[in-house]
C-alpha positions as CSV (number, residue, x, y, z in Angstrom):
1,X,120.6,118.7,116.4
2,X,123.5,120.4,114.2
3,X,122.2,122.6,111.2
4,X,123.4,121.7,107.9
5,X,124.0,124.7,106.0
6,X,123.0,123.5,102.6
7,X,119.2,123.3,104.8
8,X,119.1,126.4,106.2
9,X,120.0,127.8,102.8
10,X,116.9,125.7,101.3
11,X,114.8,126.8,104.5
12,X,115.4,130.1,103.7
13,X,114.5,130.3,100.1
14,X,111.5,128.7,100.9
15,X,111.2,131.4,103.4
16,X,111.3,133.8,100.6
17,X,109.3,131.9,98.2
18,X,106.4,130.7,100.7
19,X,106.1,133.4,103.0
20,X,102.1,134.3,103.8
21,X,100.8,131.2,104.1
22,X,98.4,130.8,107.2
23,X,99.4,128.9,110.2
24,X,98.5,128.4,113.8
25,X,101.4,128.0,116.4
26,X,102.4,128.3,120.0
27,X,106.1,127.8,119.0
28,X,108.7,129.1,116.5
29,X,109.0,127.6,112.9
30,X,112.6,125.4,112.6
31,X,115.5,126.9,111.7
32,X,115.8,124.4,109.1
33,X,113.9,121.1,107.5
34,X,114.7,118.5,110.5
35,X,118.1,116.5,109.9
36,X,116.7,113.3,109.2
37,X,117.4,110.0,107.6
38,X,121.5,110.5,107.8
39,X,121.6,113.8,109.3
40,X,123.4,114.3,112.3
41,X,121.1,113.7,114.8
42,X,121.3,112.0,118.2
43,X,120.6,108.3,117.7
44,X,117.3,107.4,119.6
45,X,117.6,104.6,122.4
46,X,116.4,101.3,120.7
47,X,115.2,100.1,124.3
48,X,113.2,102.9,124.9
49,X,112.8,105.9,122.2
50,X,110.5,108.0,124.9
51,X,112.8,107.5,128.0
52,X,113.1,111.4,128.1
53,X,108.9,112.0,128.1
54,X,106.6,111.5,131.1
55,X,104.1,108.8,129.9
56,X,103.1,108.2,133.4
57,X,99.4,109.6,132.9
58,X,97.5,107.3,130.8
59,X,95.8,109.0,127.6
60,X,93.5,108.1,124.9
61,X,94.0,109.7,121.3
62,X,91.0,110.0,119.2
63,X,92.4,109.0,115.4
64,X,90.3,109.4,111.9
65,X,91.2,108.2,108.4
66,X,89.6,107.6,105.3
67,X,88.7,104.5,103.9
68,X,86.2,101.7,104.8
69,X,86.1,99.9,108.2
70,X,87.3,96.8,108.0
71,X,84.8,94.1,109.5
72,X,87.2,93.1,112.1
73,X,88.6,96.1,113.0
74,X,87.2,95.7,116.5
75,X,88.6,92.8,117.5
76,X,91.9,94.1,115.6
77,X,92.0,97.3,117.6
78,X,91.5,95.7,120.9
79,X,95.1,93.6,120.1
80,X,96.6,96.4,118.9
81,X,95.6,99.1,122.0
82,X,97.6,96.0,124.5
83,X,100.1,96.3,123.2
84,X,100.5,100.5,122.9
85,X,99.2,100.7,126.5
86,X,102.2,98.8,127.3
87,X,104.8,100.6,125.5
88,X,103.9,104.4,126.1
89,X,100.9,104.3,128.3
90,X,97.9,105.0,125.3
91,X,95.2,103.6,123.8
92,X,93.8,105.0,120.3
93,X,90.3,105.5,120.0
94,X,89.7,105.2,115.6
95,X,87.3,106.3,113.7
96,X,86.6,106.0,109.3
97,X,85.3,108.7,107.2
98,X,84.3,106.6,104.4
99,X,85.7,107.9,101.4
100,X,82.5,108.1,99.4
101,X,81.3,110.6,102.0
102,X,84.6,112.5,102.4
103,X,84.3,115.2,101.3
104,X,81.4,116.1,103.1
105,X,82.6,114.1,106.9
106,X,86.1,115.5,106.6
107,X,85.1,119.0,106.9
108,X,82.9,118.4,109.6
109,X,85.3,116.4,111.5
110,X,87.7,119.5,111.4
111,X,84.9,121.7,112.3
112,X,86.5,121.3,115.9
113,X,83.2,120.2,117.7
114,X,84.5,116.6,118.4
115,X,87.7,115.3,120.1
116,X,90.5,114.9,117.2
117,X,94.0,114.2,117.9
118,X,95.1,112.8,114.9
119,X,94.2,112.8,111.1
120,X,94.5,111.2,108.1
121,X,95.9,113.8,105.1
122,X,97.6,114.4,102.0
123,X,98.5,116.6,99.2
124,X,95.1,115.3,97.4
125,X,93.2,115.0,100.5
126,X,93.1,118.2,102.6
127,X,96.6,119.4,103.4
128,X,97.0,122.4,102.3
129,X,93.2,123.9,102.9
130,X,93.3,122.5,106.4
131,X,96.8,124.3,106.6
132,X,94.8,127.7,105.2
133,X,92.3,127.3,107.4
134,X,94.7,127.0,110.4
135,X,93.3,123.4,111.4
136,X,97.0,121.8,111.8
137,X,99.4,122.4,114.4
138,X,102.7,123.6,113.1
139,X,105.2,120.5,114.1
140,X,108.8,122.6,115.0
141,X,112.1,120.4,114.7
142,X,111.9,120.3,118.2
143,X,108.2,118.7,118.9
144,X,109.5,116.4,116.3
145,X,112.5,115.3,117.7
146,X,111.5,115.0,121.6
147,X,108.0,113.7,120.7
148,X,108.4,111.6,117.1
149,X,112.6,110.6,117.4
150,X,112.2,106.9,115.5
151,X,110.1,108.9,112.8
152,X,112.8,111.6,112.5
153,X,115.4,108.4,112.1
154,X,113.9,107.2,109.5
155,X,112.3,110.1,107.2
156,X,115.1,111.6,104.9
157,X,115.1,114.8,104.3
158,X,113.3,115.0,101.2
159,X,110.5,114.0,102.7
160,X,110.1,116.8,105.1
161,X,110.9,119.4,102.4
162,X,107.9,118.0,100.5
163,X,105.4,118.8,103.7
164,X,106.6,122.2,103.8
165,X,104.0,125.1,103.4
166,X,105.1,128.7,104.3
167,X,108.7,127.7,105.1
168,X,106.3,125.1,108.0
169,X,105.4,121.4,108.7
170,X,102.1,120.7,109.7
171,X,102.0,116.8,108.6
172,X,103.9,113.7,109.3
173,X,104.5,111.7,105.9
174,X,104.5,108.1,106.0
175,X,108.0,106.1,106.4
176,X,107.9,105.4,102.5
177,X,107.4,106.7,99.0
178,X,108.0,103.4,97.0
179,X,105.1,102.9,95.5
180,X,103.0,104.2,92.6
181,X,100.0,105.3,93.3
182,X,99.1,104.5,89.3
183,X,95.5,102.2,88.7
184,X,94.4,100.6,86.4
185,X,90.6,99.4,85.6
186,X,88.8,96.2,87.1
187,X,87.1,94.3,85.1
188,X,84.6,91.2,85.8
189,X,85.4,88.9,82.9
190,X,82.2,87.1,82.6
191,X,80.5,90.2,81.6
192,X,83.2,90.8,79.3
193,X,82.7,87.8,77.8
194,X,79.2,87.9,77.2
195,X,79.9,91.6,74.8
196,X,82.9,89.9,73.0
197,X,85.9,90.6,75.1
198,X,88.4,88.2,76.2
199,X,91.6,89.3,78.3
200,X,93.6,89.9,75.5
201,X,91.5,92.6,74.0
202,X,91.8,94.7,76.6
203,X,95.2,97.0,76.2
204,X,94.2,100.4,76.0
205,X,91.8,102.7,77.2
206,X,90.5,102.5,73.6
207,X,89.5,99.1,74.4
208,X,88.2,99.7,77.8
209,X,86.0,102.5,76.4
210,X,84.5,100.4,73.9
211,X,83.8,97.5,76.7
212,X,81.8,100.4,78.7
213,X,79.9,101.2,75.7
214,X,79.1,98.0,74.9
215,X,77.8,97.1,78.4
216,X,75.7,100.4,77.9
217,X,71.9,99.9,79.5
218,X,71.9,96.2,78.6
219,X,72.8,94.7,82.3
220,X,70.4,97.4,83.7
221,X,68.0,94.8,84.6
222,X,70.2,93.4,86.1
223,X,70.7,95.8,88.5
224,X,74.6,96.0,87.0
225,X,76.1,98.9,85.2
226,X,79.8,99.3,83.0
227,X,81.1,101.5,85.8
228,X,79.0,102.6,88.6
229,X,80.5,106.0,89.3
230,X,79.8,108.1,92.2
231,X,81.4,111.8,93.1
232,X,84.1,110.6,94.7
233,X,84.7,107.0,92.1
234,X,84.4,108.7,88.9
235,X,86.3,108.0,85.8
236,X,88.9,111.2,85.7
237,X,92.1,109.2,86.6
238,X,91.5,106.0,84.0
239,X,90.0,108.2,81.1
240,X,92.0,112.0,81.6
241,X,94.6,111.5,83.7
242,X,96.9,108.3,82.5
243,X,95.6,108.5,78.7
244,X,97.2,112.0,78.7
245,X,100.2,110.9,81.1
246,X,99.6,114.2,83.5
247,X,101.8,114.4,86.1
248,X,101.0,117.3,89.5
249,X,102.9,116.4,92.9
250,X,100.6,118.9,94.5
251,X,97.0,117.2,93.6
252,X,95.3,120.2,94.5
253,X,96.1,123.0,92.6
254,X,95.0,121.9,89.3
255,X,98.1,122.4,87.4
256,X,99.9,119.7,85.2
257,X,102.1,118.9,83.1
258,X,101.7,116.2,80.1
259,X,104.7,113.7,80.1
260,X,103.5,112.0,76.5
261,X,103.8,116.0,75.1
262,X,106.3,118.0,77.2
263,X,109.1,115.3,78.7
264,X,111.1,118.1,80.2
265,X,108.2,119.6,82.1
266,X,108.3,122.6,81.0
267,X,104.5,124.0,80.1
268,X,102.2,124.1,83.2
269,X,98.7,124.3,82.2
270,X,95.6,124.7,84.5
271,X,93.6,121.3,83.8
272,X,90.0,122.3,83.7
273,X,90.3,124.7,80.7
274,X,92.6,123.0,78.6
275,X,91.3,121.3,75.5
276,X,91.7,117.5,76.8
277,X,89.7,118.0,79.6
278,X,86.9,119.6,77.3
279,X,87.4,116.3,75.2
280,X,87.0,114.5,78.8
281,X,83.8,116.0,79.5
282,X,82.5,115.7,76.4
283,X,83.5,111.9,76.7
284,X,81.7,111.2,79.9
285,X,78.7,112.7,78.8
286,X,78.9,110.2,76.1
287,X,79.4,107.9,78.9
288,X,76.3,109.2,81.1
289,X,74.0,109.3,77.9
290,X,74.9,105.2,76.8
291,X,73.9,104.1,80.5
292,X,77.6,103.2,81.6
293,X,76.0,104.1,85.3
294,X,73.0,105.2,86.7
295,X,71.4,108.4,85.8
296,X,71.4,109.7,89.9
297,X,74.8,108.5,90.3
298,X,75.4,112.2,91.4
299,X,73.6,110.6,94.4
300,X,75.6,107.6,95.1
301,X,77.9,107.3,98.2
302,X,78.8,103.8,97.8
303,X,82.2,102.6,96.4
304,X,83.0,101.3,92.9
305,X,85.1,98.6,94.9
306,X,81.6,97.9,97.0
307,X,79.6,97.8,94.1
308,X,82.0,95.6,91.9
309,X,81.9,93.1,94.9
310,X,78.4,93.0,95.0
311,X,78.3,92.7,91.1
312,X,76.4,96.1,90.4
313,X,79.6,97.3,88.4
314,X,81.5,96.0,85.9
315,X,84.1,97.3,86.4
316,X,86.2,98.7,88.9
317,X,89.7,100.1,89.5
318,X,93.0,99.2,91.9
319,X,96.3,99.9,92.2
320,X,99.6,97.4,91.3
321,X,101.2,97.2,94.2
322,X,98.5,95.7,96.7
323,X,95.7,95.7,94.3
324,X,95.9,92.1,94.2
325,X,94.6,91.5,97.6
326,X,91.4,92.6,96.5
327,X,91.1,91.2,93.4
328,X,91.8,87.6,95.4
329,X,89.1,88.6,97.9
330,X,86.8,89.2,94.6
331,X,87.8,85.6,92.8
332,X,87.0,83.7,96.0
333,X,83.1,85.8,96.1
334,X,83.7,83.4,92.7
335,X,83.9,86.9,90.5
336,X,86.3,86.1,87.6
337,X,88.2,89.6,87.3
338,X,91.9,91.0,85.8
339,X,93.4,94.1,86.4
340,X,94.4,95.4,83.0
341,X,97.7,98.1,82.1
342,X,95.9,100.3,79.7
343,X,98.7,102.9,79.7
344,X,99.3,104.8,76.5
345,X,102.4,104.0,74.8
346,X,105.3,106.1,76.3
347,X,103.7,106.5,79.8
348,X,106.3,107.0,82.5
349,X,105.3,106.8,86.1
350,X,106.6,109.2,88.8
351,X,106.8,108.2,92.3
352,X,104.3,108.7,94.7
353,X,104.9,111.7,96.6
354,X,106.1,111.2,100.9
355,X,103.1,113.8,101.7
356,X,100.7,111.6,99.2
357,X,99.5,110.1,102.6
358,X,100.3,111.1,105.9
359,X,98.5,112.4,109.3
360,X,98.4,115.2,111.3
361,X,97.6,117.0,114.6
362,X,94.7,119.1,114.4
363,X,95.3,122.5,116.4
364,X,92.3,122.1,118.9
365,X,93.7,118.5,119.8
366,X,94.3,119.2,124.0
367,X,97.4,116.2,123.9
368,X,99.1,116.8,120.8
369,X,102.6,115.4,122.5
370,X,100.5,111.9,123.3
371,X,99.2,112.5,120.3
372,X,102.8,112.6,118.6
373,X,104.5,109.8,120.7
374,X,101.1,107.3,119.8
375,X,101.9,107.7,115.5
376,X,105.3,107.2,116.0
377,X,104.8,104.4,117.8
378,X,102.8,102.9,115.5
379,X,104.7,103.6,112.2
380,X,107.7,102.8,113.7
381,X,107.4,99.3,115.8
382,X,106.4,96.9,113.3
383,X,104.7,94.3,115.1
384,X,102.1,96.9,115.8
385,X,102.5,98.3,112.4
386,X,101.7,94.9,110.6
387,X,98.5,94.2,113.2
388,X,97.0,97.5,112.3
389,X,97.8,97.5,108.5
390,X,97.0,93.5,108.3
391,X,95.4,92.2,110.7
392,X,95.6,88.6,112.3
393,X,98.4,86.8,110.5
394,X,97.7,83.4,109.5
395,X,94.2,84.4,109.5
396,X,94.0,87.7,107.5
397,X,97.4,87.5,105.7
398,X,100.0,85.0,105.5
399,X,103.4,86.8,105.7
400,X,107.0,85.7,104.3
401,X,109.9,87.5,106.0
402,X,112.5,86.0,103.4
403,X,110.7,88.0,100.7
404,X,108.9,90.8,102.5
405,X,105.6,89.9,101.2
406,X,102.1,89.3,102.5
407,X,99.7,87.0,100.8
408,X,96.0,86.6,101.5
409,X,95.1,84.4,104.5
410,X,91.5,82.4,104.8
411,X,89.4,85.3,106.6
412,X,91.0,88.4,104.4
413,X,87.7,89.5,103.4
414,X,87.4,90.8,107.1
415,X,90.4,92.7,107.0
416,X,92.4,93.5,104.0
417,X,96.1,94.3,103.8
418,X,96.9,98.1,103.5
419,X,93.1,99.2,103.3
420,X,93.7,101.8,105.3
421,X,96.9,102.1,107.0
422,X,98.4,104.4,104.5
423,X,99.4,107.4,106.6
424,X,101.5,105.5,109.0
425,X,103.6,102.9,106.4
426,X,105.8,101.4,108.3
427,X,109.7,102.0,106.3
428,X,109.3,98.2,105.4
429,X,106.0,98.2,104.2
430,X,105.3,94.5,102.7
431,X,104.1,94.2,99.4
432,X,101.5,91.5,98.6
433,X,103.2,88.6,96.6
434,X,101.3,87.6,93.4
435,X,101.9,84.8,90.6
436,X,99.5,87.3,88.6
437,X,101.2,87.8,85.1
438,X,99.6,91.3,84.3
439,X,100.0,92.1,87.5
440,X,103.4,91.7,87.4
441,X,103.7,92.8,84.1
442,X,102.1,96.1,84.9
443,X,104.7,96.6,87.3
444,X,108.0,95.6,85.8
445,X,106.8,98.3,83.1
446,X,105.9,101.2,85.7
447,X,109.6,100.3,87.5
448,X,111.4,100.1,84.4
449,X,109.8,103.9,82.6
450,X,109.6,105.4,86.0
451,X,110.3,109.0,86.0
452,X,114.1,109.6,87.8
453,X,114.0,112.0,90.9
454,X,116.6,114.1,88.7
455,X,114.0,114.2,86.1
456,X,111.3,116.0,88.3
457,X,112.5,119.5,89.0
458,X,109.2,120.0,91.3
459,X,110.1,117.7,94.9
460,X,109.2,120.6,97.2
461,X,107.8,122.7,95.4
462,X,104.8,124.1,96.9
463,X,102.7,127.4,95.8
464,X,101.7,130.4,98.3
465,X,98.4,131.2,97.8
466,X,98.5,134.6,99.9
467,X,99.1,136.5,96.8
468,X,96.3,135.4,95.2
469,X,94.0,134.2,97.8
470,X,90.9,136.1,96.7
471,X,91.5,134.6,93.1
472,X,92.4,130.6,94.7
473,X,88.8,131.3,96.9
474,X,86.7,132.1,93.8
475,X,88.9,129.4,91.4
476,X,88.5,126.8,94.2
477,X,84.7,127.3,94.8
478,X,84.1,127.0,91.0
479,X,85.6,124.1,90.5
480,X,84.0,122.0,93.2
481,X,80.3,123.6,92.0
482,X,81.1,121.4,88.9
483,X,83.5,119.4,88.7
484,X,81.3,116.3,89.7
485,X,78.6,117.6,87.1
486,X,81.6,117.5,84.5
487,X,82.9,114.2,86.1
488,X,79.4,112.6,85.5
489,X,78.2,113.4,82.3
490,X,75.5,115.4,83.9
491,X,75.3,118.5,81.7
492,X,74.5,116.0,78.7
493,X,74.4,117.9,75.1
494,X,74.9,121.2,77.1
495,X,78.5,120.4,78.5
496,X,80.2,121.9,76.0
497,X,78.3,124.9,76.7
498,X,78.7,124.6,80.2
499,X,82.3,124.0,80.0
500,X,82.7,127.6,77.7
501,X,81.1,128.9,80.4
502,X,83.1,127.3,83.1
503,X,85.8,128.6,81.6
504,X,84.7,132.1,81.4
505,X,84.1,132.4,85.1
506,X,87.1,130.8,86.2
507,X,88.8,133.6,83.6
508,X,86.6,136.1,85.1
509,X,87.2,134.9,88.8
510,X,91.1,135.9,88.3
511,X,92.7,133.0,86.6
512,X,95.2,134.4,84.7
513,X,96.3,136.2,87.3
514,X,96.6,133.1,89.3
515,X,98.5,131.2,86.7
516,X,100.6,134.2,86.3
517,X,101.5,134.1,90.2
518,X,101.8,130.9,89.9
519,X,104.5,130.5,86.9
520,X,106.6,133.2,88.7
521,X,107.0,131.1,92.0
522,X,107.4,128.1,89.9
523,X,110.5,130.2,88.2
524,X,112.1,131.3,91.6
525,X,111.8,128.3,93.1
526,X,114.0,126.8,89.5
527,X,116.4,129.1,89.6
528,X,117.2,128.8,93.1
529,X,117.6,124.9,92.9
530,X,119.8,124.8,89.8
């Protein structure tokens, strides 16, 4: 593959800038991000991408991702695993962490006792402390293109330049980015009703706020709660996040920038000790104190999705652009529900980030070339694609090819669209068709305010810790010790108190001297794209 020069001057700046970061390897780190999507690469052979690998040896890769087991994932798998034995000579064995227990399972999981060959990540689920910890393999431009050639046809070059740590990849994005990952809030309208709210009072998180309140302890008895909030299903995105429009492509470093108050992006602030996140805490201790969930919902390690289904919670949250198949699923249980926009006025969207799912190859996998060929495989031939992300058609989804769009078929409760295939999105993922006006609605407005790529100066941008590892580990620790306490409305009339405090030992743990580290890479890496 030819080097374009404009790449290997990018490679090299992020050579500069990323430099330290830890990796494991047993081969050299590209030259350059791999020529993808329109770079001069040689074109892969339609009839048989992997004529140049030995696939004679039949293997089995061991694959985990996050999200709830479909019911009929068996009988799903068994279809799928015909027909990747035929083309390259594997079966894939998969496994769920569910993502209630996450962040407990994933660690263990990558604790290396257990076969792994491939795993779900992203920039908010992993990436980069896996990367740290030297838990992925580094994937060169040429593992990629011998092992992965349809993926490196279709992934532009963007994409790779997001996955970069160090100057290295050590992830495979999905094959698309168009989507936005924005939610908005569930909410089961008969309970609604019964406190005075029809679907028309609900347009702000103002409104939303005072439904919770309302619900309070009242459907306690009931066995239901406003919002039945776990660790992991908590309320920061609905009542910190969109209200306050923040906007981080890197999930997990904890520094934003407000869209509603700085439209140029221009003022990076560390989230946790800024004043709206005091206001947030402070809020969902109001939350925790009027009953809007359960007083051990630090406990919990069920859903909010589970839980609305089952009518515990009343409310819930999904996304626009397939939250609908869910919400169908709920209306045929015969739960009367509406997902509600409840942005702020002025909210602009940006677009979901390639790395925001993706998988890797952990470095103790003993086939990571199998491993490689099997994803893409699957995110690339889309009859596979569509029978892991869907299911049966005509019995799980019903699928129009005029429109590329899936609705719901009559046994969709076994297996719903998209409910966990996000890592390997096929390039023409399907969108589920609706007739739902604020569906719609929600997304015609999120298309039409959507932040430009030539607004966001940050696509791959990604921060080396090495500098200021000792400061990350203590900054890091502190704010998973309480950031569910915080999250829950557990500190009642001490949070502010606790949060003072919070803030003093993040301060004291070396936070300025992380944000100062942090600013100055966030300069160098400006001036060297401007």
């Amino acid at each position: 593959m030819k080097k374009l020069a404009f790449l290997l001057a990018v490679m090299m700046m992020f050579s500069l800038l990323l430099a330290g970061c830890n990796g494991t390897t047993n081969s050299s780190a590209p030259e350059s991000t791999p020529t993808s999507g329109g770079g001069e690469s040689t074109p892969v052979d339609s009839d048989n991408p992997y004529a140049n690998i030995d696939l004679s040896e039949e293997q089995n890769v061991v694959m985990y991702v996050t999200a709830t087991e479909p019911n009929a994932m068996k009988e799903v798998m068994e279809a799928a695993n015909e027909k990747i034995k035929a083309a390259i000579n594997t079966t894939i064995e998969l496994y769920f962490i569910p993502s209630s227990e996450r962040a407990t399972k994933y660690p263990l999981v990558m604790a290396g006792g257990d076969t792994v060959d491939l795993i779900y990540t992203a920039n908010w689920c992993y990436y980069k402390e896996q990367v740290e910890k030297g838990g992925f393999l580094e994937l060169t431009e040429d593992f990629l293109n011998t092992y992965m050639p349809q993926t490196m046809e279709v992934l532009p070059e963007a994409a790779w330049k997001e996955t970069l740590i160090g100057g290295k990849i050590y992830m495979v994005p999905r094959n698309t980015a168009a989507i936005f990952p924005d939610r908005g809030p569930v909410v089961n309208m008969e309970i609604a009703e019964k406190y005075g709210f029809t679907a028309d009072d609900i347009t702000s998180y103002e409104d939303f706020e005072e439904l919770l309140l309302a619900i309070g302890t009242n459907e306690a008895s009931n066995g239901m709660y406003g919002y039945y909030a776990s660790q992991s299903y908590n309320l920061q995105q609905l009542a910190l996040i969109y209200p306050n429009n923040l906007i981080n492509n890197q999930a997990s470093d904890y520094v934003y920038y407000s869209q509603l108050s700085d439209p140029t992006f221009e003022n990076p602030f560390f989230l946790y000790t800024s004043d709206m996140y005091k206001d947030y805490a402070l809020k969902m201790a109001e939350y925790a104190a009027a009953g809007v969930w359960p007083t051990d919902a630090i406990a919990n390690t069920n859903s909010v999705t589970t839980l609305f289904g089952n009518k515990q919670s009343a409310t819930a949250y999904q996304n626009y652009y397939n939250g609908i198949t869910q919400i169908e699923a709920w209306r045929e249980q015969g739960i009367e529900c509406e997902l509600f926009d409840i942005y702020p006025e002025g909210y602009r969207a940006l677009r979901d980030s390639y790395v925001g799912d993706g998988m890797a190859i952990p470095t103790f996998s003993k086939i990571p070339e199998r491993a490689a060929v099997a994803l893409d495989f699957i995110k690339s031939d889309y009859e596979t694609y569509m029978l892991l992300a869907g299911g049966f058609e005509g019995r799980h989804y019903i699928y129009d090819e005029a429109t590329n769009t899936i609705t719901n078929g009559p046994e969709a409760g076994d297996y719903t669209f998209d409910g966990w295939a996000w890592g390997i999105r096929h390039k023409d993922f399907p969108w589920p068709a609706t007739d739902d006006a604020r569906i719609n609605a929600a997304n015609e407005h999120l298309s039409e305010t959507q932040i430009k790529d030539e607004e966001w100066p940050y696509w791959g941008f990604t921060f080396d810790y090495a500098p200021v590892s000792a400061e990350w580990a203590v900054i890091s620790a502190l704010v998973t010790e309480n950031q569910a306490s915080f999250n829950l409305g557990s500190f009642g009339a001490n949070t502010e108190a606790e949060w003072e405090s919070f803030v003093q030992r993040l301060k004291e743990g070396g936070l300025d001297k992380y944000m100062e580290e942090w600013n100055k890479q966030r300069d160098e890496f400006l001036a060297a794209n401007a």
